[in-house]
N, C-alpha and C positions, 0 to 999 in steps of 0.2 A: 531384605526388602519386605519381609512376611512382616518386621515386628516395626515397621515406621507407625502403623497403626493398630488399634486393638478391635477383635471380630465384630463389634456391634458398626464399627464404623467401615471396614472392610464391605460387611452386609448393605450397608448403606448406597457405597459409592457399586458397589453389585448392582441394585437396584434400579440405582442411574442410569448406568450404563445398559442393562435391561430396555429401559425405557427410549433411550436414545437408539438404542438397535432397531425396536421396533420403530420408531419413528423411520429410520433407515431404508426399512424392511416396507413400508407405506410410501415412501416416497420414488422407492426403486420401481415401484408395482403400478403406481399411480401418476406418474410426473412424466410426457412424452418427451420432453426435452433429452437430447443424447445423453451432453454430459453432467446430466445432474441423476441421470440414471448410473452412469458409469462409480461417479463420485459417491453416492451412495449404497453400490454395491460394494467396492472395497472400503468406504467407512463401515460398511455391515460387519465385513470378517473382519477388520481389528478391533471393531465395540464388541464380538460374539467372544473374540479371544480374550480379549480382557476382560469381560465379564465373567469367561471363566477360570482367571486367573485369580480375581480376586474371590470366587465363592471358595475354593482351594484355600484359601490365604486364611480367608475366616472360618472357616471347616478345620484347619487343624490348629491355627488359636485355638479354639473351643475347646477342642479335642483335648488339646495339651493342659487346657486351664480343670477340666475335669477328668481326665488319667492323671492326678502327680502319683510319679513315679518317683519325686526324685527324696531323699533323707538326710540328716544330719546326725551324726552322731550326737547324744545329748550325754551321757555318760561318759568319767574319767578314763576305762578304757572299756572297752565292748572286744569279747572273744567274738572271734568266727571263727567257726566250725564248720565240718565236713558234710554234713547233715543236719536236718531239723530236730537233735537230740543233744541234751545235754553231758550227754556221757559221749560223742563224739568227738574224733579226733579233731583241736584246735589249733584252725590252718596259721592263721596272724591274728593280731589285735587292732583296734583302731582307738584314737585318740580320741578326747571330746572335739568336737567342731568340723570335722571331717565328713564331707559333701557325699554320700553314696547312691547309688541309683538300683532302683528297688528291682528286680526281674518278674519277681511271684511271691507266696506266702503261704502258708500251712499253717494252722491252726493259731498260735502268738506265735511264729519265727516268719522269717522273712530272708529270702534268697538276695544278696545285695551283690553290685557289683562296684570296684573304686577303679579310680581314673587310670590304672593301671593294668585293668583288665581281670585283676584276681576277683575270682566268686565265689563265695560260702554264704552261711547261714548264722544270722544273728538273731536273736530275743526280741520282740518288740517291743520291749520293755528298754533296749538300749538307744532307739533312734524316735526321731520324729519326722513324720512326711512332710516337708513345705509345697 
Protein backbone atom coordinates (compact mmCIF):
# COMPACT_ATOMS: atom_id res chain seq x y z
CA UNK A 1 0.00 0.00 0.00
CA UNK A 2 3.15 2.36 1.07
CA UNK A 3 4.41 2.25 -2.67
CA UNK A 4 0.79 3.13 -4.73
CA UNK A 5 2.23 6.57 -4.21
CA UNK A 6 5.42 8.51 -3.97
CA UNK A 7 6.37 10.63 -0.49
CA UNK A 8 5.68 14.18 -2.07
CA UNK A 9 2.13 13.02 -2.78
CA UNK A 10 1.64 10.85 0.48
CA UNK A 11 2.70 14.41 2.17
CA UNK A 12 0.03 15.85 0.16
CA UNK A 13 -3.04 13.84 0.85
CA UNK A 14 -1.39 14.04 4.84
CA UNK A 15 -2.08 17.51 4.48
CA UNK A 16 -5.65 17.01 3.46
CA UNK A 17 -6.63 14.97 5.60
CA UNK A 18 -4.90 17.41 8.37
CA UNK A 19 -7.09 19.92 7.25
CA UNK A 20 -10.35 17.90 7.19
CA UNK A 21 -9.61 16.82 10.83
CA UNK A 22 -9.47 20.08 11.94
CA UNK A 23 -12.52 21.08 10.15
CA UNK A 24 -13.91 17.90 12.22
CA UNK A 25 -12.26 18.94 15.27
CA UNK A 26 -14.54 22.77 14.61
CA UNK A 27 -17.46 21.34 13.82
CA UNK A 28 -17.55 18.83 16.91
CA UNK A 29 -16.74 21.96 19.21
CA UNK A 30 -18.94 24.38 17.50
CA UNK A 31 -22.19 22.66 15.92
CA UNK A 32 -25.12 21.98 18.68
CA UNK A 33 -26.71 19.61 16.66
CA UNK A 34 -26.38 15.82 18.33
CA UNK A 35 -25.65 14.02 15.31
CA UNK A 36 -23.50 16.14 13.59
CA UNK A 37 -21.53 16.26 16.71
CA UNK A 38 -21.36 12.53 17.00
CA UNK A 39 -20.54 12.22 13.16
CA UNK A 40 -17.79 14.44 13.49
CA UNK A 41 -16.21 12.96 16.29
CA UNK A 42 -15.74 9.66 14.86
CA UNK A 43 -14.92 11.23 11.35
CA UNK A 44 -12.11 12.92 13.67
CA UNK A 45 -10.49 9.57 14.81
CA UNK A 46 -10.45 8.03 11.32
CA UNK A 47 -9.03 11.39 9.38
CA UNK A 48 -6.46 11.66 12.83
CA UNK A 49 -5.54 7.85 11.93
CA UNK A 50 -5.13 8.24 8.59
CA UNK A 51 -3.40 11.12 8.60
CA UNK A 52 -1.06 9.34 10.44
CA UNK A 53 -0.74 6.49 8.35
CA UNK A 54 -0.08 8.21 5.59
CA UNK A 55 2.91 10.70 7.30
CA UNK A 56 4.43 7.07 8.06
CA UNK A 57 3.99 6.03 4.40
CA UNK A 58 5.85 9.29 3.28
CA UNK A 59 8.57 9.29 6.20
CA UNK A 60 9.79 6.03 5.09
CA UNK A 61 9.62 6.61 1.19
CA UNK A 62 11.94 9.25 1.91
CA UNK A 63 13.90 7.52 4.23
CA UNK A 64 14.39 4.67 1.76
CA UNK A 65 14.89 7.02 -1.35
CA UNK A 66 17.88 8.60 0.85
CA UNK A 67 19.47 5.38 2.95
CA UNK A 68 20.04 3.13 -0.51
CA UNK A 69 21.35 0.47 1.05
CA UNK A 70 20.84 -1.71 -1.73
CA UNK A 71 24.12 -2.72 -4.70
CA UNK A 72 24.85 -4.54 -7.80
CA UNK A 73 27.52 -6.34 -8.35
CA UNK A 74 29.39 -4.42 -11.43
CA UNK A 75 32.35 -6.80 -11.76
CA UNK A 76 32.83 -10.22 -13.53
CA UNK A 77 33.36 -11.84 -10.19
CA UNK A 78 33.78 -9.86 -6.83
CA UNK A 79 35.44 -11.99 -3.76
CA UNK A 80 34.01 -11.76 -0.29
CA UNK A 81 35.84 -11.93 2.32
CA UNK A 82 35.89 -12.47 5.94
CA UNK A 83 36.93 -9.11 6.81
CA UNK A 84 37.58 -5.75 5.59
CA UNK A 85 41.21 -6.98 4.32
CA UNK A 86 42.53 -8.07 1.41
CA UNK A 87 44.57 -10.83 2.80
CA UNK A 88 41.39 -12.32 4.41
CA UNK A 89 39.99 -15.41 4.31
CA UNK A 90 37.48 -15.67 1.00
CA UNK A 91 34.19 -16.68 2.08
CA UNK A 92 32.33 -17.02 -1.92
CA UNK A 93 32.32 -15.08 -4.95
CA UNK A 94 29.72 -13.14 -6.67
CA UNK A 95 28.73 -12.72 -10.23
CA UNK A 96 28.33 -9.43 -12.21
CA UNK A 97 24.70 -8.43 -11.81
CA UNK A 98 23.93 -9.89 -8.49
CA UNK A 99 21.49 -7.50 -6.29
CA UNK A 100 23.30 -7.23 -2.59
CA UNK A 101 22.17 -5.15 0.23
CA UNK A 102 24.86 -3.04 1.86
CA UNK A 103 24.86 -3.63 6.05
CA UNK A 104 27.84 -0.90 6.80
CA UNK A 105 31.31 0.14 5.26
CA UNK A 106 34.90 0.68 6.44
CA UNK A 107 37.10 2.76 4.75
CA UNK A 108 36.61 1.39 0.47
CA UNK A 109 35.09 -2.22 1.72
CA UNK A 110 31.74 -2.68 2.33
CA UNK A 111 29.90 -5.39 4.64
CA UNK A 112 27.10 -6.93 1.97
CA UNK A 113 24.63 -9.10 2.61
CA UNK A 114 22.86 -11.60 -0.63
CA UNK A 115 19.47 -12.91 -0.68
CA UNK A 116 20.50 -15.90 1.01
CA UNK A 117 21.58 -14.46 3.98
CA UNK A 118 25.50 -14.91 3.66
CA UNK A 119 27.58 -11.77 4.89
CA UNK A 120 31.12 -10.75 4.16
CA UNK A 121 33.03 -8.03 2.85
CA UNK A 122 33.66 -6.73 -0.59
CA UNK A 123 35.92 -3.73 -2.21
CA UNK A 124 33.95 -1.00 -3.27
CA UNK A 125 35.51 -1.00 -6.11
CA UNK A 126 33.30 -4.21 -6.99
CA UNK A 127 29.68 -2.91 -6.51
CA UNK A 128 27.65 -0.01 -7.20
CA UNK A 129 24.84 1.48 -4.81
CA UNK A 130 21.34 1.90 -6.96
Amino acid sequence: MRNINNSDRWATISIVLFILFLASVATFLFVRILWARKSSFYAGIVLFFLMIMTNLFAFSQKSERIHRNNAIVMVGAARVNASPDENSNALFELHEGTKVKIRSNDADWYEIEIANGSVGWTSSQNIEII
